[in-house]
Each structure stands twice: as C-alpha cells, then as structure tokens.
SEMIZA-352509 format. One record per residue (C-alpha): residue in three letters; x, y, z. Coordinates in nm, 2 decimals. Layout:
N
{res=ALA&X=X&Y=Y&Z=Z};
...
END
This chain:
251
{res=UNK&X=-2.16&Y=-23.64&Z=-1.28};
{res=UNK&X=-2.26&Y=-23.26&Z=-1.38};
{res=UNK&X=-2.37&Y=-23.25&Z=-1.78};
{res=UNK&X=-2.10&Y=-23.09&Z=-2.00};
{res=UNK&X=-2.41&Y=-22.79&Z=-2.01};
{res=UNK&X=-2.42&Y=-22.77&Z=-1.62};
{res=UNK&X=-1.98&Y=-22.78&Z=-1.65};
{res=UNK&X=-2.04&Y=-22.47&Z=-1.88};
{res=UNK&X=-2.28&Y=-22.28&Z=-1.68};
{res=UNK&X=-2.07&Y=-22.38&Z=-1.35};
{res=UNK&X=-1.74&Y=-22.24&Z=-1.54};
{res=UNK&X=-1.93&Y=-21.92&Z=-1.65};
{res=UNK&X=-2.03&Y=-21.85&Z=-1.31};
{res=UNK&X=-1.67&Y=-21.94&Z=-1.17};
{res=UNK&X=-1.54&Y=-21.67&Z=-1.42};
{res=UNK&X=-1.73&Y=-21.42&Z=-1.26};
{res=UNK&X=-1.59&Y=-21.42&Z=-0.91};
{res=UNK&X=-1.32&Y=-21.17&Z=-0.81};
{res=UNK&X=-1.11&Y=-21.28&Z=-0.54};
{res=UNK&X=-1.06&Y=-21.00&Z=-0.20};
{res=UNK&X=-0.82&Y=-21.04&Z=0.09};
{res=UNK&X=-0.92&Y=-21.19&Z=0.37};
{res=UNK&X=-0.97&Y=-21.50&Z=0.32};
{res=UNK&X=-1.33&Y=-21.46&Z=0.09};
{res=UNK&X=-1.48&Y=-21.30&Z=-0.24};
{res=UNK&X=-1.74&Y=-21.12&Z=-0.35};
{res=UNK&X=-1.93&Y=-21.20&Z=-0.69};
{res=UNK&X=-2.07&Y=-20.95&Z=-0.89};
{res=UNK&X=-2.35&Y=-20.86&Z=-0.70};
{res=UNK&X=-2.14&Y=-20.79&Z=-0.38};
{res=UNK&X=-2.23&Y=-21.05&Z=-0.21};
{res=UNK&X=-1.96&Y=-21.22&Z=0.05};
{res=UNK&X=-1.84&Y=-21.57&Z=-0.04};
{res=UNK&X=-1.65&Y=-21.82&Z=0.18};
{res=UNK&X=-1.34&Y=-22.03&Z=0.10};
{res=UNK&X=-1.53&Y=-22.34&Z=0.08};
{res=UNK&X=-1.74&Y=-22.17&Z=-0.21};
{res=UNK&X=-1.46&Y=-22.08&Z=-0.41};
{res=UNK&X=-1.28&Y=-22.45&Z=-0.35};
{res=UNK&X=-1.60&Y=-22.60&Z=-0.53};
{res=UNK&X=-1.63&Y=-22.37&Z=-0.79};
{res=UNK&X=-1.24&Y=-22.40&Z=-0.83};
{res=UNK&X=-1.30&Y=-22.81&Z=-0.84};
{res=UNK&X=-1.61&Y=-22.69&Z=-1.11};
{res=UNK&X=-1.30&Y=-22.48&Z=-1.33};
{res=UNK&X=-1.11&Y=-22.78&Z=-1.31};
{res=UNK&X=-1.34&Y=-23.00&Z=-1.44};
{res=UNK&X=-1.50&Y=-22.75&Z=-1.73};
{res=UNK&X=-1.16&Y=-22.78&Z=-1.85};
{res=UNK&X=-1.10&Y=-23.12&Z=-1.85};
{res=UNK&X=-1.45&Y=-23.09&Z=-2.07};
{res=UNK&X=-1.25&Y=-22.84&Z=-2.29};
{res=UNK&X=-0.95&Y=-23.11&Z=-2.33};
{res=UNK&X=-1.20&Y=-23.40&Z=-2.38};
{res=UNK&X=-1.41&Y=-23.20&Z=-2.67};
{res=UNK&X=-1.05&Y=-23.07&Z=-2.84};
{res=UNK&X=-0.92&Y=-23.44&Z=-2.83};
{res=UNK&X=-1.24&Y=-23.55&Z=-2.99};
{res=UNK&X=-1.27&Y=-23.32&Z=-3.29};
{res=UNK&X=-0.89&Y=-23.42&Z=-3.30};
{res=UNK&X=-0.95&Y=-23.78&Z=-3.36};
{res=UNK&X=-1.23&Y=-23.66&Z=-3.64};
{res=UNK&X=-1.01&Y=-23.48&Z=-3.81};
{res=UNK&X=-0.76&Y=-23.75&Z=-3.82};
{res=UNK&X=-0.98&Y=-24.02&Z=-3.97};
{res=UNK&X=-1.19&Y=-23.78&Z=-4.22};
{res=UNK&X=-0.80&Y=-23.73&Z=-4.33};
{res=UNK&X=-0.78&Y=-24.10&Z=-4.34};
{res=UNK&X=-1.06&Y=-24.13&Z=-4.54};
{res=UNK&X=-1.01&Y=-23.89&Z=-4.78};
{res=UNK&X=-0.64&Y=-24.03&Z=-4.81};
{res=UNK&X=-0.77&Y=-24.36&Z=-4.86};
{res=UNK&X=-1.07&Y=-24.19&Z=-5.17};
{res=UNK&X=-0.74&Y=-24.05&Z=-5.35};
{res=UNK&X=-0.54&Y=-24.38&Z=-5.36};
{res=UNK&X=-0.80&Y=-24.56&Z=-5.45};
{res=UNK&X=-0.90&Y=-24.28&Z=-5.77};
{res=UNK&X=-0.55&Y=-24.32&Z=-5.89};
{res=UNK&X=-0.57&Y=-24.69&Z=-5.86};
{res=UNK&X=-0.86&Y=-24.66&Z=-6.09};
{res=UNK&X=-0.67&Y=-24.41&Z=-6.34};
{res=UNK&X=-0.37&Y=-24.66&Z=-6.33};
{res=UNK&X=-0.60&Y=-24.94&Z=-6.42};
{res=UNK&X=-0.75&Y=-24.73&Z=-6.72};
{res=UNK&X=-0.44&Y=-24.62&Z=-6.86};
{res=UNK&X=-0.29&Y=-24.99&Z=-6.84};
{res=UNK&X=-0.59&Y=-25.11&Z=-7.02};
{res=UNK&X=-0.55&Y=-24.88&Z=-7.28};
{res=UNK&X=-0.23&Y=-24.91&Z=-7.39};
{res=UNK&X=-0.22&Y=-25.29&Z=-7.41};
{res=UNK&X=-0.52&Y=-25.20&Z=-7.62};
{res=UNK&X=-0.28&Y=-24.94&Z=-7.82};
{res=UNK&X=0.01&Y=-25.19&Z=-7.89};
{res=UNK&X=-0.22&Y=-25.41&Z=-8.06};
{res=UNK&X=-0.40&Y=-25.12&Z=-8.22};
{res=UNK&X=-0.12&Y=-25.00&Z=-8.33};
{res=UNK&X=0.05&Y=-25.28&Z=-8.52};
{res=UNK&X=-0.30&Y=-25.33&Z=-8.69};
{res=UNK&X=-0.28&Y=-24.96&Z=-8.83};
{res=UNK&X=0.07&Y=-24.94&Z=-8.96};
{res=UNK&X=0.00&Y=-25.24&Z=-9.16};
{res=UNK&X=-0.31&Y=-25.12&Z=-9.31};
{res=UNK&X=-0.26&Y=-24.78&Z=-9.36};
{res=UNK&X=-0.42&Y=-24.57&Z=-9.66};
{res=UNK&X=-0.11&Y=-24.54&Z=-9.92};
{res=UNK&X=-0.20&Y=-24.14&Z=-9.83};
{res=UNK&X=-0.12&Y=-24.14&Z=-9.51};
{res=UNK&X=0.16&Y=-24.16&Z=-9.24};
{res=UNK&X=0.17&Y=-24.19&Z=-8.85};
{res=UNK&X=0.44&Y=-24.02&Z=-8.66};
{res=UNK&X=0.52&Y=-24.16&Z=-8.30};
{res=UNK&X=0.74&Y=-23.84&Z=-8.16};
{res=UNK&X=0.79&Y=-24.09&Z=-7.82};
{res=UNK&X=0.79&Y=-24.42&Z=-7.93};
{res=UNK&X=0.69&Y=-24.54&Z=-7.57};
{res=UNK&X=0.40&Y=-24.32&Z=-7.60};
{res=UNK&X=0.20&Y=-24.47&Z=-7.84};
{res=UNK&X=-0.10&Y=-24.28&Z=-7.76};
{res=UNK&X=0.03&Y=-23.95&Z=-7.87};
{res=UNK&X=0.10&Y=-23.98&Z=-8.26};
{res=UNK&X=0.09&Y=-23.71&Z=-8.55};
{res=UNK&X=-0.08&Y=-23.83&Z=-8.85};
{res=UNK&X=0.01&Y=-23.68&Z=-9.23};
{res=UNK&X=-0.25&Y=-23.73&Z=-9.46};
{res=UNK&X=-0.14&Y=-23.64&Z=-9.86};
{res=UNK&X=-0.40&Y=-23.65&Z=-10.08};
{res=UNK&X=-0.28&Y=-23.74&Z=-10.47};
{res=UNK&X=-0.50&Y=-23.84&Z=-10.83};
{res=UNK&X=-0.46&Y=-24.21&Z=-10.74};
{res=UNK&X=-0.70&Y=-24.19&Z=-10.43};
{res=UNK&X=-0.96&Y=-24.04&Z=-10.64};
{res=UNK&X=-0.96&Y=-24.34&Z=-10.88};
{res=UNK&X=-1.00&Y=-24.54&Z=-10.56};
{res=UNK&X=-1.33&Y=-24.35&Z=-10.47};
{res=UNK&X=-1.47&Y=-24.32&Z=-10.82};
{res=UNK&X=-1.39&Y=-23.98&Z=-10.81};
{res=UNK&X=-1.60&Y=-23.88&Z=-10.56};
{res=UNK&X=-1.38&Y=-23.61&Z=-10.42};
{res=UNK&X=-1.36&Y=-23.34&Z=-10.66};
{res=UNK&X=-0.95&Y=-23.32&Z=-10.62};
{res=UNK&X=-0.95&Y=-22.97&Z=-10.43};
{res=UNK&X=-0.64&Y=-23.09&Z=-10.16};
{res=UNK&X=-0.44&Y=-23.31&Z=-10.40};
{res=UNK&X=-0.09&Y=-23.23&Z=-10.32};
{res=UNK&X=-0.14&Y=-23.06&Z=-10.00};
{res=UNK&X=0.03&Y=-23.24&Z=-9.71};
{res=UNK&X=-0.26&Y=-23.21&Z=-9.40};
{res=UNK&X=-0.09&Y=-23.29&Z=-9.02};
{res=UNK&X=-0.35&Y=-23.40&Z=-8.76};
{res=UNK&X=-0.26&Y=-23.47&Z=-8.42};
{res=UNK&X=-0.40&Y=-23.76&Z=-8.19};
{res=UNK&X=-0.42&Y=-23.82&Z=-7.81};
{res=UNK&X=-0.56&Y=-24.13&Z=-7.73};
{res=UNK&X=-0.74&Y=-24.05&Z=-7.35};
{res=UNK&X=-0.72&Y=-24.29&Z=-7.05};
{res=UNK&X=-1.06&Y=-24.38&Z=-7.07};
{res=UNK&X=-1.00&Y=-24.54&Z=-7.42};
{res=UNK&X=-1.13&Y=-24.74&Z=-7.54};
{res=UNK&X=-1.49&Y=-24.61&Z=-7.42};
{res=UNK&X=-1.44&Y=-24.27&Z=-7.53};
{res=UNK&X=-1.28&Y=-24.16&Z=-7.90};
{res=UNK&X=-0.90&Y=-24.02&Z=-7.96};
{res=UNK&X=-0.87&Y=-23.65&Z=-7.93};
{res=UNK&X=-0.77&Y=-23.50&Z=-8.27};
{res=UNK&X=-0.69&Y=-23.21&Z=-8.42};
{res=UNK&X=-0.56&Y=-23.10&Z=-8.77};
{res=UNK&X=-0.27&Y=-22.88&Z=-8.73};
{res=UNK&X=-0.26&Y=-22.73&Z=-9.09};
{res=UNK&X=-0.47&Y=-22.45&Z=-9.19};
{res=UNK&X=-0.71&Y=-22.54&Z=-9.46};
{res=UNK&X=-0.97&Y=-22.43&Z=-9.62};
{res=UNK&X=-1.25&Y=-22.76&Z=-9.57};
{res=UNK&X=-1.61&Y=-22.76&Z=-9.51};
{res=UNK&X=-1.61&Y=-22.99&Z=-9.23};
{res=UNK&X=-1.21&Y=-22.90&Z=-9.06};
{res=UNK&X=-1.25&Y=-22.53&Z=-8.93};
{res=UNK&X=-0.91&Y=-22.32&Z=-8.96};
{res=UNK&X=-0.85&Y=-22.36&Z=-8.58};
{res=UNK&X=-0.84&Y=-22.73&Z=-8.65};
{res=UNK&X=-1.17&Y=-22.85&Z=-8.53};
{res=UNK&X=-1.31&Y=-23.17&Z=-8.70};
{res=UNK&X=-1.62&Y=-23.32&Z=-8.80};
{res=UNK&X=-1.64&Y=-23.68&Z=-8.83};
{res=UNK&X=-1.90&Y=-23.89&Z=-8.70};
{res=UNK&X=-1.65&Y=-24.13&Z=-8.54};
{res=UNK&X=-1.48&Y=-23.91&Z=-8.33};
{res=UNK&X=-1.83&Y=-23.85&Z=-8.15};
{res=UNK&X=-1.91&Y=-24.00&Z=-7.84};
{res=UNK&X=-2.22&Y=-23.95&Z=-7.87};
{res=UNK&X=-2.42&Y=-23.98&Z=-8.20};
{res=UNK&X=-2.79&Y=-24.01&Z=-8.22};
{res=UNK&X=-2.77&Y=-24.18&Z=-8.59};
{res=UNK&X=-2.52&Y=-24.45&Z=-8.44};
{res=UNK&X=-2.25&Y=-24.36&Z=-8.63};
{res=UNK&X=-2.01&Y=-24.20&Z=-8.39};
{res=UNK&X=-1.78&Y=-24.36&Z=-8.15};
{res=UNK&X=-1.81&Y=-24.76&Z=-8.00};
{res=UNK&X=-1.55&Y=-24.97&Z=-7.81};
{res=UNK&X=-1.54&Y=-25.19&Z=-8.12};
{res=UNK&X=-1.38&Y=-24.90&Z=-8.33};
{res=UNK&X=-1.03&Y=-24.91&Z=-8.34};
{res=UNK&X=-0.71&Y=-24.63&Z=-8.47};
{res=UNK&X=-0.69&Y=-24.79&Z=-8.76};
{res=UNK&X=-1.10&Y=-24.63&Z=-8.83};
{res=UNK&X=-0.99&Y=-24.32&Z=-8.69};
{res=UNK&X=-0.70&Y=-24.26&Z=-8.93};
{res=UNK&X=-0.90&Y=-24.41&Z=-9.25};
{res=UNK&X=-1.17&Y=-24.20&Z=-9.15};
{res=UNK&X=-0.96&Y=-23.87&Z=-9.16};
{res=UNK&X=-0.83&Y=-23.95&Z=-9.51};
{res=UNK&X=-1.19&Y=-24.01&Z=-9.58};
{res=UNK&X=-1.23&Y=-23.61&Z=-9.55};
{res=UNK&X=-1.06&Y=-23.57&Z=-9.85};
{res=UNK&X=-1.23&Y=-23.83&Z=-10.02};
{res=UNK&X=-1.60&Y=-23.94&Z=-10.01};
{res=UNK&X=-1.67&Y=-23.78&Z=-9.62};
{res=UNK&X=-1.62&Y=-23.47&Z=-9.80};
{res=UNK&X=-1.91&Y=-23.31&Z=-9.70};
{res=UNK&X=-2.05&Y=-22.96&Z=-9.83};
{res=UNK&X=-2.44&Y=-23.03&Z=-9.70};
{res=UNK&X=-2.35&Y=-23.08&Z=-9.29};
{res=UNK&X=-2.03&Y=-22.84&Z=-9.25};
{res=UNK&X=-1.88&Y=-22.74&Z=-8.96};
{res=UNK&X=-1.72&Y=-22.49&Z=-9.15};
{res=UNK&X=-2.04&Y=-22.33&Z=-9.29};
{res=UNK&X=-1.86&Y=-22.06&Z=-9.49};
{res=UNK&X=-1.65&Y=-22.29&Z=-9.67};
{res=UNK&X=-1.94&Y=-22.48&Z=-9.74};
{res=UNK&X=-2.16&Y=-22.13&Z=-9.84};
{res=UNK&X=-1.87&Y=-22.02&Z=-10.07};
{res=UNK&X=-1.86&Y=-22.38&Z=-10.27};
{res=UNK&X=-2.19&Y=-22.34&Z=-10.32};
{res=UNK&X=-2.18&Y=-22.01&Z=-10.47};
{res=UNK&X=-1.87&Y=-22.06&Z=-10.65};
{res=UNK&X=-1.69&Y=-22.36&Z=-10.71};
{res=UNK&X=-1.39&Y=-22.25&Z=-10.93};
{res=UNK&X=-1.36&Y=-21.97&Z=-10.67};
{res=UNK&X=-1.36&Y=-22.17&Z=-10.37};
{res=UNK&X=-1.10&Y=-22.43&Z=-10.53};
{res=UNK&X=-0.90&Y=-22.15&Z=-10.61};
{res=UNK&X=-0.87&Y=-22.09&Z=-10.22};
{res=UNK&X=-0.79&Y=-22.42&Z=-10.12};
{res=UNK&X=-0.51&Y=-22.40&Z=-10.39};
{res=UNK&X=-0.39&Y=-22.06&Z=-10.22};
{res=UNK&X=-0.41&Y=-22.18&Z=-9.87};
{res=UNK&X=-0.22&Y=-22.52&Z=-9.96};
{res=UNK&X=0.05&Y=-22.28&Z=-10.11};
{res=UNK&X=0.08&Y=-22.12&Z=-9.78};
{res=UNK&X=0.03&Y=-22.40&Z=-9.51};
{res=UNK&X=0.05&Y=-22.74&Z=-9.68};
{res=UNK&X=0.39&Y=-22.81&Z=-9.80};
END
C-alpha cells in the first residue's frame, strides 16, 4: 500500500492533468495520456482522499479527548476548592463560637449573612478601662473612636490568614488611611515566626486588632511612616489629629 507521502505526491500529480476530448489528456508538458492512465491516477485521487478523511477523523478524536481531559482537570480543581471551603467552615463554626465568647469587652463582630460566617465586620471601641488593662501602655490617642474592620476568611483557611481591612479612616502608625494593616499575624509569611500558623484561630485575629490600640501600638515599625514621623516630632500635635479625624470618621 502507497505511503500517505507517495498518496500526496500521486494526488499532486493527478491535479495537474487537464482532461481533452477524445478519449485522452495531456499533462502539462503536452504530452498524450491514455484512459487507462487517467483510471489509475483517478483510483490514486480516490485514495489521497480517503487519506484526507482518515487524518481529519484522527485530529478529530484528539480533540475530543484533549477536551475530555481538560474537562476532567476542571472537575477535579473544583472538587478540590469544594473540599477547601468545607474544611474551612466547619473550622469557622467552631471558631466562631470560641470568639463570641471571649471577645475583648472593646470589641464586636458583625455577621451581615449569618450563613456566611467567614465574612464578618468587626467594631473595635477603644475606652480608659482598656488602658488600665495594659498598664497604660497605649497612650489613649483613639479612646472613644469607634474603628470598623472588615474580615474575609479565604478558602484556603486555615493555612493562610483572614483578609482584613479597617474601614474607618484613622490616623495610626501601623493602619494606613486606605485601611492597610500591619500586624504580624495576619502575615503569611514572617521570618521572626510571629506571623500566621494553622494553630492561630479568629479569636487571635480579633484580639490582635484591638491590640493596635493598646500595647501593638507601634511608632518604631509603621506602616504608616508619616504618622509615625509626626508623633515623633510632636506628640500633642499628632494626638490632636487623631482627635480631629475621630470627629470626622469614628462615630
């Protein structure tokens, strides 16, 4: 049987026939051809073709199972995600219980879904009592301002840290105005072993974001380096700031 090549090359040189009346051809080059000629390079058409069919029907099949394949990658990624996210909210319902009975007497949690336990608001109200708590530590700049953060709890908890943000404009060394945060915890990775392990739970999330106010109040490693800068340079100044901007956004 002729190679698919030979098939192509045969088929090429079929193409190039022109048939003339009378009962023969000429090729290209003029010269005369017989009936029986053109029968075998007909049979030769016939069977480049059937090549044709065979190599269309092939990639065809390819196609299909590379489809099946990639069908079969996606159900099993979702599997996966399904998986994560039913480990972490059995995680969260246990979590959660543990944090609303030991919450700081400062703060709140807010569940706008309550079947959605890993999207929560958290209010955190600093007051004089939590300074006598701390020894007086914080210096009192946010007492009385009422401070929102907001908490998504990812898929991949608990082996990665909640997502949080603080939704109130302040004026902080270590909470930007845009609502970035700087705490340890929420750091997945930490090269003084302080930020984020599987055996932290919400409940050291949520003390450690009242901590900011407190005794994780930290001028000397700020995020917010002009915060920090103006503290430095004037204190009575820079508390007079905070006051102003708890006016404005803390209420």
């Amino acid at each position: 049987m002729e190679s698919a090549r030979d098939l192509t090359q045969l088929g090429a040189a079929a193409a190039s026939w022109e048939a003339v009346p009378g009962g023969g051809g000429e090729d290209k080059g003029g010269r005369r051809t017989s009936w029986n000629d053109r029968c075998s390079w007909s049979r030769v058409q016939t069977r480049c073709r059937w090549v044709k069919a065979a190599v269309m029907l092939t990639l065809a099949s390819k196609l299909k199972r590379d489809d099946g394949l990639k069908g079969s990658r996606t159900s099993a990624t979702a599997s996966d995600s399904t998986r994560r996210v039913s480990v972490r909210d059995r995680l969260l319902v246990k979590e959660v219980a543990e944090l609303e009975a030991n919450l700081p007497c400062t703060c709140k949690v807010h569940f706008p879904d309550p079947n959605k336990l890993h999207c929560f608001q958290l209010t955190v109200t600093p007051g004089f009592f939590v300074l006598f708590c701390v020894f007086l530590i914080d210096e009192g700049y946010y007492q009385g301002g009422k401070f929102q953060f907001e908490t998504e709890v990812p898929d991949a908890y608990n082996m990665v840290p909640p997502k949080v943000r603080c939704l109130t404009r302040i004026w902080h060394p270590n909470i930007t105005e845009t609502g970035e945060i700087c705490l340890s915890l929420l750091r997945e990775h930490s090269i003084d072993g302080t930020g984020w392990a599987p055996t932290r739970t919400l409940k050291d999330v949520v003390w450690g974001l009242n901590s900011l106010f407190t005794d994780l109040l930290n001028f000397d490693d700020p995020l917010n380096i002009e915060a920090a800068e103006h503290h430095l340079r004037d204190k009575e100044d820079f508390r007079n700031k905070v006051e102003d901007y708890i006016k404005r956004y803390a209420r």
